[in-house]
C-alpha positions as CSV (number, residue, x, y, z in Angstrom):
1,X,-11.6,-65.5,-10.3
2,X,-8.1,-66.4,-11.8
3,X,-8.0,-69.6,-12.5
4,X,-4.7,-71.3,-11.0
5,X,-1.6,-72.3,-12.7
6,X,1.7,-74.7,-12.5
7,X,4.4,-72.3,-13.2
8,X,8.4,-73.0,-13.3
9,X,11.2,-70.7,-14.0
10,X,13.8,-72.7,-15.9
11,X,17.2,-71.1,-15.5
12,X,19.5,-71.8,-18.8
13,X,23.0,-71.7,-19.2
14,X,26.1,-73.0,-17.3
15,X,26.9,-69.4,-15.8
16,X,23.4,-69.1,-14.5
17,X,22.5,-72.7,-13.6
18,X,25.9,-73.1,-11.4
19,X,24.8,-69.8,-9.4
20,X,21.1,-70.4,-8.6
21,X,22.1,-74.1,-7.9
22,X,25.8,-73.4,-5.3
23,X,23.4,-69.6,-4.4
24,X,20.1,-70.4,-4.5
25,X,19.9,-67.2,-6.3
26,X,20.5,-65.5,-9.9
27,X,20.0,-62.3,-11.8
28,X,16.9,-62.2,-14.1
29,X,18.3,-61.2,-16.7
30,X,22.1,-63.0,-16.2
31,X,25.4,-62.4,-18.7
32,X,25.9,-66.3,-18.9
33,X,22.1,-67.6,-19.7
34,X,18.8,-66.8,-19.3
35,X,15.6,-67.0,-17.1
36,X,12.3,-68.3,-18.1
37,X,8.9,-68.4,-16.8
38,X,6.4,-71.0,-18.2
39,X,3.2,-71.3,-16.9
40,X,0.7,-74.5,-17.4
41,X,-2.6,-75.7,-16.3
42,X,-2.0,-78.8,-14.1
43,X,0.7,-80.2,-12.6
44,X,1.3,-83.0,-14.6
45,X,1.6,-80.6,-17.9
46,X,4.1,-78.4,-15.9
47,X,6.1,-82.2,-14.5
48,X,6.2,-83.3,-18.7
49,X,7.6,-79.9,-19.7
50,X,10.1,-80.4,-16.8
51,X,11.1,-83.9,-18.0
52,X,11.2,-83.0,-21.6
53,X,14.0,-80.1,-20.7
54,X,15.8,-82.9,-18.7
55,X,16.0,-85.2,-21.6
56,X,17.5,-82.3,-23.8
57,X,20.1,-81.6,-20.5
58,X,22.9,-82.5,-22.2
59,X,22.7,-79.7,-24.8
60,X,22.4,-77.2,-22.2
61,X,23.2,-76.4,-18.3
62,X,19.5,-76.0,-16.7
63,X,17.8,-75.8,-13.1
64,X,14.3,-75.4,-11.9
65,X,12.0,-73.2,-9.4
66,X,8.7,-73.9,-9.5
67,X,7.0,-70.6,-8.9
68,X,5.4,-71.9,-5.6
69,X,9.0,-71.7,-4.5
70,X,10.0,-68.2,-6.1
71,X,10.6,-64.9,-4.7
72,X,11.0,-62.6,-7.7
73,X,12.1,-59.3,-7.1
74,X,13.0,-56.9,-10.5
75,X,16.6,-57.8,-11.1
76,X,16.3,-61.5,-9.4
77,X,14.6,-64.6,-8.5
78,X,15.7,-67.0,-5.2
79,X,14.6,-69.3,-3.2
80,X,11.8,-68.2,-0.7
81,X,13.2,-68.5,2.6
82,X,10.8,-69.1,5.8
């Protein structure tokens, strides 16, 4: 049996970050950024890794899905909709 994880996709770059966040959508591979799936083995790992990014957010544009959230396709990731 897999064992479960905490997964988030963290979507970096201005470009990127400002269309999954006003679209709730944006390419997997975007011109203005990039898309990134980590993957942990509790929650709490996955909510430290989150904060850490935060704390560096004035370096860089970011947003988050957690994967629980995520509909992945091959050229894009969105928000699941009911």
């Amino acid at each position: 049996m897999k064992k479960k994880t905490f997964g988030v996709y963290v979507i970096f770059g201005t470009g990127a970050s400002k269309q999954f966040d006003e679209e709730g959508k944006v390419d997997l591979t975007p011109d203005d950024g990039s898309v990134d799936l980590h993957e942990f083995e509790t929650e709490e790992e996955r909510t430290a890794f989150i904060d850490g990014v935060n704390c560096a957010s004035g370096w860089l544009e970011s947003s988050f899905l957690l994967t629980e959230y995520a509909k992945v396709t091959k050229t894009r990731i969105s928000l699941k909709t009911k």
